[in-house]
Structure formats: C-alpha cells, structure tokens
N, CA, C and O of each residue as an XYZ file, in Angstrom:
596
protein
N       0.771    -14.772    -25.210
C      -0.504    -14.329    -24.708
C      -0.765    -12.878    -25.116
O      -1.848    -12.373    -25.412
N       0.317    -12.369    -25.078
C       0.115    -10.225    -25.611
C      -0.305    -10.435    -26.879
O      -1.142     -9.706    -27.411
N       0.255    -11.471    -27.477
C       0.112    -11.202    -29.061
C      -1.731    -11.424    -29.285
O      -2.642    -10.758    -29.778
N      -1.581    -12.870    -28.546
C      -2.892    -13.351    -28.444
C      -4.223    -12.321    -28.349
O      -4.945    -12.069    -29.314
N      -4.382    -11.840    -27.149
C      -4.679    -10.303    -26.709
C      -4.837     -8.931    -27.486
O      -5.832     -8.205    -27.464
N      -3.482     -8.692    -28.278
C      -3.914     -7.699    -29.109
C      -4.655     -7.680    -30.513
O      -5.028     -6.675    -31.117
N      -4.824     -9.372    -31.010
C      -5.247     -9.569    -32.670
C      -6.882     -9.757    -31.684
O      -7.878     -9.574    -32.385
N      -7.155    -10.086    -30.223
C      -8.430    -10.132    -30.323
C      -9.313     -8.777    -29.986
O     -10.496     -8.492    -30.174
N      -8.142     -8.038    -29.372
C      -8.755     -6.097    -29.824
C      -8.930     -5.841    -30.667
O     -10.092     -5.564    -30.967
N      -7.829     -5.756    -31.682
C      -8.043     -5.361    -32.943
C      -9.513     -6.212    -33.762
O     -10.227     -5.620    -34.571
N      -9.687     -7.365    -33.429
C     -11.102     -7.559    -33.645
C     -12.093     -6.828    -33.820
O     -12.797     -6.683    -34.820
N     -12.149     -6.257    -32.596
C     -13.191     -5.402    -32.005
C     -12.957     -3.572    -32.020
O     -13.355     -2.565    -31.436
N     -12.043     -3.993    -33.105
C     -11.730     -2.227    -33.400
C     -10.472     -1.374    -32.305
O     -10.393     -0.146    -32.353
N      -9.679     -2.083    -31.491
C      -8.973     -1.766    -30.516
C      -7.886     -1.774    -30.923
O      -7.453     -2.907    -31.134
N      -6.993     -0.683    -31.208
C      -5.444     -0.983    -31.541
C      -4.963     -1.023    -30.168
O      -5.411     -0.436    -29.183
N      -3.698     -2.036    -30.301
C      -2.847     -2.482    -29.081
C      -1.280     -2.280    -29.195
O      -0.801     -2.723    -30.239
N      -0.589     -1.819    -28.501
C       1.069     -1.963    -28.597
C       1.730     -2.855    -27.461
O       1.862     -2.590    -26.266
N       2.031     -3.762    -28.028
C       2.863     -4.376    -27.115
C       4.307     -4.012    -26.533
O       5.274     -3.984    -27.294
N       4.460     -3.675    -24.880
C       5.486     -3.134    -24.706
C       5.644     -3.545    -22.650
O       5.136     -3.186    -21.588
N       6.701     -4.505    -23.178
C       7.571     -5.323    -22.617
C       8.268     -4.338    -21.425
O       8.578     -3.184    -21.723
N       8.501     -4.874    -20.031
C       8.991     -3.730    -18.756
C       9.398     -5.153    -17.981
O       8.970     -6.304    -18.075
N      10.274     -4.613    -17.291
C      10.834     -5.109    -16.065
C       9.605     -5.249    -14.814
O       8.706     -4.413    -14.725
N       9.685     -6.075    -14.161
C       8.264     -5.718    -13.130
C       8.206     -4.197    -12.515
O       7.138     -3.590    -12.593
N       9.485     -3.501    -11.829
C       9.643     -2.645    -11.380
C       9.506     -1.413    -11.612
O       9.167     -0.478    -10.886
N       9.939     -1.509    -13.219
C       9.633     -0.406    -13.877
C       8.276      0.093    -14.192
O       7.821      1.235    -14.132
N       7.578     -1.359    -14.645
C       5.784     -1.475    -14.643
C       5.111     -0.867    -13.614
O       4.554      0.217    -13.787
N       5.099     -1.575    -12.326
C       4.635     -1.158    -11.418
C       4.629     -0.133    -10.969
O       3.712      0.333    -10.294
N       5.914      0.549    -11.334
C       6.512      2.100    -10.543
C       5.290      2.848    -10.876
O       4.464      3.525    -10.264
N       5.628      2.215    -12.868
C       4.679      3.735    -14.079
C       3.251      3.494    -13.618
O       2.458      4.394    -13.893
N       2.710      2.263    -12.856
C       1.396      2.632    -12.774
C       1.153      3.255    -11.336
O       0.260      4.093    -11.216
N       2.256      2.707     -9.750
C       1.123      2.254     -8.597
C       2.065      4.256     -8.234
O       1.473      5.032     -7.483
N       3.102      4.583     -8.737
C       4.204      5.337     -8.286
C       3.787      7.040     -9.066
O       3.271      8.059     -8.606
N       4.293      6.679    -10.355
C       4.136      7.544    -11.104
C       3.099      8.166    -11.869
O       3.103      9.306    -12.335
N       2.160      7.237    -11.951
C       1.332      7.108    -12.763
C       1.684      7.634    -13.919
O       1.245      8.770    -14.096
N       2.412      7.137    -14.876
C       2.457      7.750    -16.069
C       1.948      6.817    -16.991
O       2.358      6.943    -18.145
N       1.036      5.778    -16.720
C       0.312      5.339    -17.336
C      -1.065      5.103    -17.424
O      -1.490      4.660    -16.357
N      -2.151      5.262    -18.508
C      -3.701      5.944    -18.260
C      -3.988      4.608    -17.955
O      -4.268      3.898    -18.921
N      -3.984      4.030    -16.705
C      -5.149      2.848    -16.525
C      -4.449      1.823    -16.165
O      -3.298      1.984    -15.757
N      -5.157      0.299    -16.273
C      -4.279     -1.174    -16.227
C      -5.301     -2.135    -16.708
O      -6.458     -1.757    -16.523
N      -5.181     -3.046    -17.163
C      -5.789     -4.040    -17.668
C      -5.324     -5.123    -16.405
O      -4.262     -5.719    -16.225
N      -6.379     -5.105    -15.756
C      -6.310     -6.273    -14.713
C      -6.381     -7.799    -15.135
O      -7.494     -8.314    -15.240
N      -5.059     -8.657    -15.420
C      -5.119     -9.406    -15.971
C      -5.259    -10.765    -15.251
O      -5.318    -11.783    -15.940
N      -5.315    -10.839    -13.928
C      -6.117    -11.816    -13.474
C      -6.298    -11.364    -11.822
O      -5.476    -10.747    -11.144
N      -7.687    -11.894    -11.391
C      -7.911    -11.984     -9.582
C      -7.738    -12.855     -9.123
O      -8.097    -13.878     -9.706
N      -7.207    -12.937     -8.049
C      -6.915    -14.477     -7.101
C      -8.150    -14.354     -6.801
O      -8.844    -13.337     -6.797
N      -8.593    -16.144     -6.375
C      -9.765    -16.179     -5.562
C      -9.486    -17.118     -4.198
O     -10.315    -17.724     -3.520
N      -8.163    -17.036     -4.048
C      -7.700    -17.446     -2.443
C      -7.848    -16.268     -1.578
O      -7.272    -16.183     -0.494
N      -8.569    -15.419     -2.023
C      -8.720    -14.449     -0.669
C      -9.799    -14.156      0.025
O     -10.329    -13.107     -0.342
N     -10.339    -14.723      0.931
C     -11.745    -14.974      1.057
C     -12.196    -13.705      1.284
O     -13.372    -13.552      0.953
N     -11.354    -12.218      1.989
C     -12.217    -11.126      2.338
C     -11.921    -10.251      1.314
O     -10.786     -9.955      0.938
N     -13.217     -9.746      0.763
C     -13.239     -9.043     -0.417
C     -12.475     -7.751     -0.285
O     -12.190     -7.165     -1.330
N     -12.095     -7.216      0.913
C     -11.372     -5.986      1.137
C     -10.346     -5.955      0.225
O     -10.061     -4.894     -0.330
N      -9.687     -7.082     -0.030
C      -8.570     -7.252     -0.598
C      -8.381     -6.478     -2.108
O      -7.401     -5.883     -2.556
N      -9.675     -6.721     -2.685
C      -9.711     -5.767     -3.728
C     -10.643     -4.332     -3.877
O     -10.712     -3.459     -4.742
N     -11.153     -4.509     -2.886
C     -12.215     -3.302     -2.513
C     -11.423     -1.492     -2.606
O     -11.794     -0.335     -2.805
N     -10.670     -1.947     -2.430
C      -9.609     -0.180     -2.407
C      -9.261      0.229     -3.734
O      -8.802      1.349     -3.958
N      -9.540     -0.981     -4.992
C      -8.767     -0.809     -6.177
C      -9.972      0.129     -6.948
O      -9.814      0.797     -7.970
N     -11.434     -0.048     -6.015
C     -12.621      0.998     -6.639
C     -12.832      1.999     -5.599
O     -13.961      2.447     -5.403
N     -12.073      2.285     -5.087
C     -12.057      3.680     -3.909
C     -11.191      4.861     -4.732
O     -10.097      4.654     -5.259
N     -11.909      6.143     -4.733
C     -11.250      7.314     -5.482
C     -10.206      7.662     -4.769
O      -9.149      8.059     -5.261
N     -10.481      7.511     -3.312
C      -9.256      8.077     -2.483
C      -7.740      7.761     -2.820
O      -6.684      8.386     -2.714
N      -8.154      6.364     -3.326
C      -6.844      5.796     -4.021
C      -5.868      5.856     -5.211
O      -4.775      5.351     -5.466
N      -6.964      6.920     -6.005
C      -6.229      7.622     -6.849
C      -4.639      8.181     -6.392
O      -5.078      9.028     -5.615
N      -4.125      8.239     -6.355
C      -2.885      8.923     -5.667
C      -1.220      7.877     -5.883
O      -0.925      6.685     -5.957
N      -0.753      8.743     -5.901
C       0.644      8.250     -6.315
C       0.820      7.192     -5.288
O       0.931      7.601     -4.133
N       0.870      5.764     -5.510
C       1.332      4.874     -4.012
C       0.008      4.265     -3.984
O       0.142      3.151     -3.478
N      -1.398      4.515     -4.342
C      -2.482      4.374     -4.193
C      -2.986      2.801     -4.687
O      -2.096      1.989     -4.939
N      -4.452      2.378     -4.823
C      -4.161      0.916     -5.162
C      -4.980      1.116     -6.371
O      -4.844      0.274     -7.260
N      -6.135      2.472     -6.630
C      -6.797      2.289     -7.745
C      -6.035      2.424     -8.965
O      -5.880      3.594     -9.317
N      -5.598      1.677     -9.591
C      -4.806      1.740    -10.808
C      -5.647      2.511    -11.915
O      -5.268      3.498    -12.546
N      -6.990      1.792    -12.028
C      -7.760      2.551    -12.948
C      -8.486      3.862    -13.295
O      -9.219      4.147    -14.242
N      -8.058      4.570    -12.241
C      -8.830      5.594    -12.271
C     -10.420      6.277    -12.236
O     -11.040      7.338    -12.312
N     -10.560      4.821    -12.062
C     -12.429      4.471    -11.127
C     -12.559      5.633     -9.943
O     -11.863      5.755     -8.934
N     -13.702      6.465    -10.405
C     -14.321      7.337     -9.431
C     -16.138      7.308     -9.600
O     -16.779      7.567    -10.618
N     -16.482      7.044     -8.710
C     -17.862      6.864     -8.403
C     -18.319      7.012     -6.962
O     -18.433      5.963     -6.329
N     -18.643      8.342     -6.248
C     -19.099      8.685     -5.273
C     -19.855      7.872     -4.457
O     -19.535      7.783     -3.271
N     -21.201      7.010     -5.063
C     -21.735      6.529     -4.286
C     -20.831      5.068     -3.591
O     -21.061      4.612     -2.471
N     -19.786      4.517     -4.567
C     -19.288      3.713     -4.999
C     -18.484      4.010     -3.104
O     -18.768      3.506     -2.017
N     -17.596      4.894     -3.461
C     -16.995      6.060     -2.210
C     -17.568      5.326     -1.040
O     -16.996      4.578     -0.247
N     -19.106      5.785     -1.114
C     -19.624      5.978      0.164
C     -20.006      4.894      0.549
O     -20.133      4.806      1.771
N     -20.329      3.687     -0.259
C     -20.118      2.391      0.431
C     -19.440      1.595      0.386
O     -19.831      0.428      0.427
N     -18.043      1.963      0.276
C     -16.951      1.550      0.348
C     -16.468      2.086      2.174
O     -16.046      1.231      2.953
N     -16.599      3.316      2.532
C     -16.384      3.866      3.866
C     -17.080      3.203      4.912
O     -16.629      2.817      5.990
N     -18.747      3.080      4.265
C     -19.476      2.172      4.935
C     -19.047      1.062      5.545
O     -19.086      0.970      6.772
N     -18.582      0.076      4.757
C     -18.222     -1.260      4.522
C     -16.722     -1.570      5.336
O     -16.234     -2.617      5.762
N     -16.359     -0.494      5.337
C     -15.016     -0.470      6.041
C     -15.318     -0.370      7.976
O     -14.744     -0.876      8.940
N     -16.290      0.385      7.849
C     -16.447      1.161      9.605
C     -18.070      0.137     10.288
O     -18.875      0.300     11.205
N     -17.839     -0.939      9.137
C     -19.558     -1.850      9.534
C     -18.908     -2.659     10.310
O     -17.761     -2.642      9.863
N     -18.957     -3.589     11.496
C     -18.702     -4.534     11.779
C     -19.959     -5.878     11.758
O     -19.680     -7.061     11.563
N     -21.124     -5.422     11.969
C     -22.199     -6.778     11.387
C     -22.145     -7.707     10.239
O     -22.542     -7.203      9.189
N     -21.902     -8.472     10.197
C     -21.082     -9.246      8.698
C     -22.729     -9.321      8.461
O     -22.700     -9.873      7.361
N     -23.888     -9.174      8.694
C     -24.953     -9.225      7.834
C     -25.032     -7.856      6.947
O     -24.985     -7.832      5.717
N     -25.165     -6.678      7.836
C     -25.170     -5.420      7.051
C     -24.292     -5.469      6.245
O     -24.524     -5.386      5.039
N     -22.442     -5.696      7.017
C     -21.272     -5.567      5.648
C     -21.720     -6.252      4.926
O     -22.517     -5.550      4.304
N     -21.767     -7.409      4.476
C     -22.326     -8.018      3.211
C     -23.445     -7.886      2.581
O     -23.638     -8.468      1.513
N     -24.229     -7.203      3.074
C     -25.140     -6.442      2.286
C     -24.321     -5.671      1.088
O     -24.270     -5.842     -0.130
N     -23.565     -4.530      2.199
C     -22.832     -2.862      1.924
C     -21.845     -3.821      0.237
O     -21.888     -3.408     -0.922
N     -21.131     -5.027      0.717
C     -20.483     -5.607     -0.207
C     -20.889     -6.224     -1.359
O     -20.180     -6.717     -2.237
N     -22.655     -6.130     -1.258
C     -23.246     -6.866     -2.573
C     -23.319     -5.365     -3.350
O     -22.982     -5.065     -4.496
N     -23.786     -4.699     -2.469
C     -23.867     -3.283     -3.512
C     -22.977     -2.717     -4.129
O     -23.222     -1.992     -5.093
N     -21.926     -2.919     -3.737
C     -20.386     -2.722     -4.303
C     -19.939     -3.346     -5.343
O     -19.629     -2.808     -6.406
N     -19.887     -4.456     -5.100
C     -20.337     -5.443     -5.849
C     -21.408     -5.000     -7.731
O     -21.170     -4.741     -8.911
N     -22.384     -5.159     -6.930
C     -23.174     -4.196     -8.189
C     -22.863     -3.511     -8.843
O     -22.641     -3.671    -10.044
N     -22.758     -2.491     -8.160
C     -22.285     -0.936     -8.968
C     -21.143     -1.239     -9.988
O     -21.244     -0.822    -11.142
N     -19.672     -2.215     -9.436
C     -18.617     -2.224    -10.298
C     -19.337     -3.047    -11.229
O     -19.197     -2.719    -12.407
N     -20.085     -4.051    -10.987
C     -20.512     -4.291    -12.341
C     -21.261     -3.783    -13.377
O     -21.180     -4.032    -14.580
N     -22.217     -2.827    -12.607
C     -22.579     -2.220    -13.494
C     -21.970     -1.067    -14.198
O     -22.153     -0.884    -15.402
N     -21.196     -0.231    -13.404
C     -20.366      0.775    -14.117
C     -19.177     -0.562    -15.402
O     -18.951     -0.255    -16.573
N     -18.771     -1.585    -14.909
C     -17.815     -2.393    -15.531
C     -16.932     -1.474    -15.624
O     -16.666     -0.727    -16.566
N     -16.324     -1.599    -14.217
C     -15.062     -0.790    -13.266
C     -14.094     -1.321    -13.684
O     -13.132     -0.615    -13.986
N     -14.025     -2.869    -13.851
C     -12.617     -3.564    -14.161
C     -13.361     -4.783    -14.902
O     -14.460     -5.229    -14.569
N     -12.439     -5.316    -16.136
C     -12.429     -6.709    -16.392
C     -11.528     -7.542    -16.213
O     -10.446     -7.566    -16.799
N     -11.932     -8.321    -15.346
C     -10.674     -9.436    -15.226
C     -10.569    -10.641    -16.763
O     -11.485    -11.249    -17.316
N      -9.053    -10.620    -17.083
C      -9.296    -11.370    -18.193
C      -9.272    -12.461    -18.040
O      -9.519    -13.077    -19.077
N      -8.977    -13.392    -16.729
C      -9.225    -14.461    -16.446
C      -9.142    -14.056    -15.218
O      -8.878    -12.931    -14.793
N      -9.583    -15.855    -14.175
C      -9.882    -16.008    -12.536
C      -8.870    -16.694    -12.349
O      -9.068    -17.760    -12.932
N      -7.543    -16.700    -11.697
C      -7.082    -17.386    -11.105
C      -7.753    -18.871    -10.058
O      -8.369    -18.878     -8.992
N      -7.419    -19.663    -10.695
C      -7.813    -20.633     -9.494
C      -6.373    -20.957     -8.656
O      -5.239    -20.822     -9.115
N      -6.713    -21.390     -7.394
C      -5.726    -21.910     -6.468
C      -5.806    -23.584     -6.503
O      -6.694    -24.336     -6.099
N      -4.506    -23.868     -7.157
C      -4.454    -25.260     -7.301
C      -2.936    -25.570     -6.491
O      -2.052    -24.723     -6.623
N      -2.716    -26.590     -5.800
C      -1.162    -26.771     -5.381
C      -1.183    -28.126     -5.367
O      -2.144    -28.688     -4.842
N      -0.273    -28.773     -5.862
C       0.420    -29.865     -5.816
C       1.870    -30.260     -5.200
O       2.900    -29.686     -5.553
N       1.836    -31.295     -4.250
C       2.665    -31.373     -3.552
C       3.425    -32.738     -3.698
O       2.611    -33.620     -3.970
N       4.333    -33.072     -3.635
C       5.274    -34.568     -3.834
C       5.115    -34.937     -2.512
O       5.371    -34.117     -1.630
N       4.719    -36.082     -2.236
C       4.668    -36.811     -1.009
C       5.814    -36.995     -0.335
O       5.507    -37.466      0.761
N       7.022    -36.861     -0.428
C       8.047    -36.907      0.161
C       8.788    -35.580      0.605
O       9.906    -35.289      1.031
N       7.718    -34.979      0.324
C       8.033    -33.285      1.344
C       6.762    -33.371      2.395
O       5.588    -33.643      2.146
N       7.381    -33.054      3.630
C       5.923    -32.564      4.583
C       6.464    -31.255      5.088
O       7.548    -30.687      4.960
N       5.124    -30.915      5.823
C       5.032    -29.626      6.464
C       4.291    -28.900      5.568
O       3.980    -27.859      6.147
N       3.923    -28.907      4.647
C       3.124    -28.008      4.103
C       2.064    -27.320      4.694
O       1.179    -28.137      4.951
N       1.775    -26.284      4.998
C       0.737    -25.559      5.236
C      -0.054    -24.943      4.339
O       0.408    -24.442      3.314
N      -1.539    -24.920      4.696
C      -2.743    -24.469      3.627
C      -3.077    -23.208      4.505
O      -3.260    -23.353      5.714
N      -3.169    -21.812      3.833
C      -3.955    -21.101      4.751
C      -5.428    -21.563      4.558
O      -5.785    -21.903      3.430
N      -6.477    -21.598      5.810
C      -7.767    -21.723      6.067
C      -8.484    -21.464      4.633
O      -9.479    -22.082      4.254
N      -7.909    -20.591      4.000
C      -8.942    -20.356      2.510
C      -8.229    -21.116      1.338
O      -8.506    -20.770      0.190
N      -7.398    -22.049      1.533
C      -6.397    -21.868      0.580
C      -5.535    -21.439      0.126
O      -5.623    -20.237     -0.123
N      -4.345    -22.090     -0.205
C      -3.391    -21.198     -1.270
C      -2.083    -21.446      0.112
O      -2.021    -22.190      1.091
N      -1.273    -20.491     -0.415
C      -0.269    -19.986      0.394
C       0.659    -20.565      0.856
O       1.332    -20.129      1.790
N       0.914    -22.028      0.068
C       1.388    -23.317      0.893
C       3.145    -22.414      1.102
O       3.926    -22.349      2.052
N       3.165    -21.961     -0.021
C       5.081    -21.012     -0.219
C       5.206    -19.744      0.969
O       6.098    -18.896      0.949
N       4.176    -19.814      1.933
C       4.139    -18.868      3.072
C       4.871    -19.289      4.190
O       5.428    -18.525      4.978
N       4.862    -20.954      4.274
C       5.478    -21.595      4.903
C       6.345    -22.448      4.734
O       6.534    -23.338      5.563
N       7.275    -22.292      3.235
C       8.582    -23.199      3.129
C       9.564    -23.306      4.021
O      10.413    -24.180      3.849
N       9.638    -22.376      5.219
C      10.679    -23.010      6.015
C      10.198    -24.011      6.843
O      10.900    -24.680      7.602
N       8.979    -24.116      6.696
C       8.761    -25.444      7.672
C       8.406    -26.730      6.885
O       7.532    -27.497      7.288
N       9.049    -26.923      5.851
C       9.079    -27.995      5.138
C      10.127    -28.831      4.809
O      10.967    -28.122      4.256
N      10.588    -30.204      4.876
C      11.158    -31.065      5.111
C      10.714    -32.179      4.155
O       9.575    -32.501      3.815
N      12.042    -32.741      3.771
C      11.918    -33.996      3.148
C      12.201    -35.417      3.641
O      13.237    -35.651      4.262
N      11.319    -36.351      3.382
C      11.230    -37.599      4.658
C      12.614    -38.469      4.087
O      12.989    -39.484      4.673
C-alpha cells in the first residue's frame, strides 16, 4: 500500500520516502515528540457516532506534546467553535456548532482521510456472547464474555 501511495504522489508532483517504525516509535515522533511535520490520516472509523471523537484533532490547543492535533491545524474561528460545541448541551444548537466545524475543515481541507473505515464483524455461530456497542463495532470489547456452544 506505501508503495502504492507514493508512485500516486509522485503523479502529482509529490516526492515520498518510505520509512517503516515500530508503532511506538511512530506514535511517540508524532503524538510525544513531535519530531515529525504533520500525519497523513490514513483512515477514520465510522463506529463512533459522537463526532467529539475527532473534533480535538482540529483544536490548536492540541498542538502540544501529548496533544491529539497531529497536524498542526490552527484556525481561530475553527477554536471558537470547537469551545462552543464542547460547553453546548442543546443537541439542536451543538449540531448546528458541529455542521460549521464540519465546514470550515472542509473548507480549509484540514485533513484527508485516505479511506473510511467501515465496521463490518463476522461471527461463527458456535461462539455466543458477542456484544455490539449501540453504534456498532466493538464486539473485541467484550471477549471475555464469549463462549463456545
């Protein structure tokens, strides 16, 4: 897939280096150290029904060593209805506050996801107990309560 990825930059005029990390080490250089300019968000779950979940990754505050904005996304207004959206409790207004958020990253094109995760699970009928969280997904949240008949 990297290889895949970098002949279709270079397409488009983008040189790419491919360079291979341990998860730990990855993660450190971006969420820790930052000694790396940015991240290529390479896929979003869509088992998470509340958008908060990714909402902090376009908050400046999060710039910061430990922080969640990887990319280095700063946009004030962006900021301010993000704070909004956090301290709203009317799910009509918040989802308003969340379409505009919404907006803006698209229109700045804050992040590209290079694909959508879908949530698919398949299960062998001779295991039960499986649990679904309410939105999907998560059935491996609850393997200890699973049993074979």
């Amino acid at each position: 897939m990297c290889e895949l990825l970098r002949e279709q930059l270079r397409g488009v005029g983008i040189s790419a280096d491919i360079v291979t990390n341990e998860w730990n080490t990855y993660i450190g250089a971006i969420r820790d150290k930052r000694t790396v300019d940015g991240l290529f968000s390479i896929f979003h779950p869509t088992y998470i029904p509340d958008p908060e979940i990714l909402i902090l990754n376009f908050w400046s505050k999060e710039i910061k060593p430990g922080g969640r904005n990887y990319i280095f996304y700063s946009n004030p207004k962006m900021d301010r209805l993000i704070e909004q959206a956090a301290t709203t409790v009317d799910r009509a207004d918040r989802g308003k506050l969340l379409q505009d958020i919404q907006d803006i990253a698209a229109e700045d094109v804050a992040n590209i996801p290079l694909f959508v995760q879908p949530t698919v699970e398949i299960w062998n009928r001779k295991f039960k107990g499986f649990q679904s969280l309410e939105y999907g997904g998560g059935s491996l949240t609850f393997l200890e309560k699973v049993w074979q008949d």
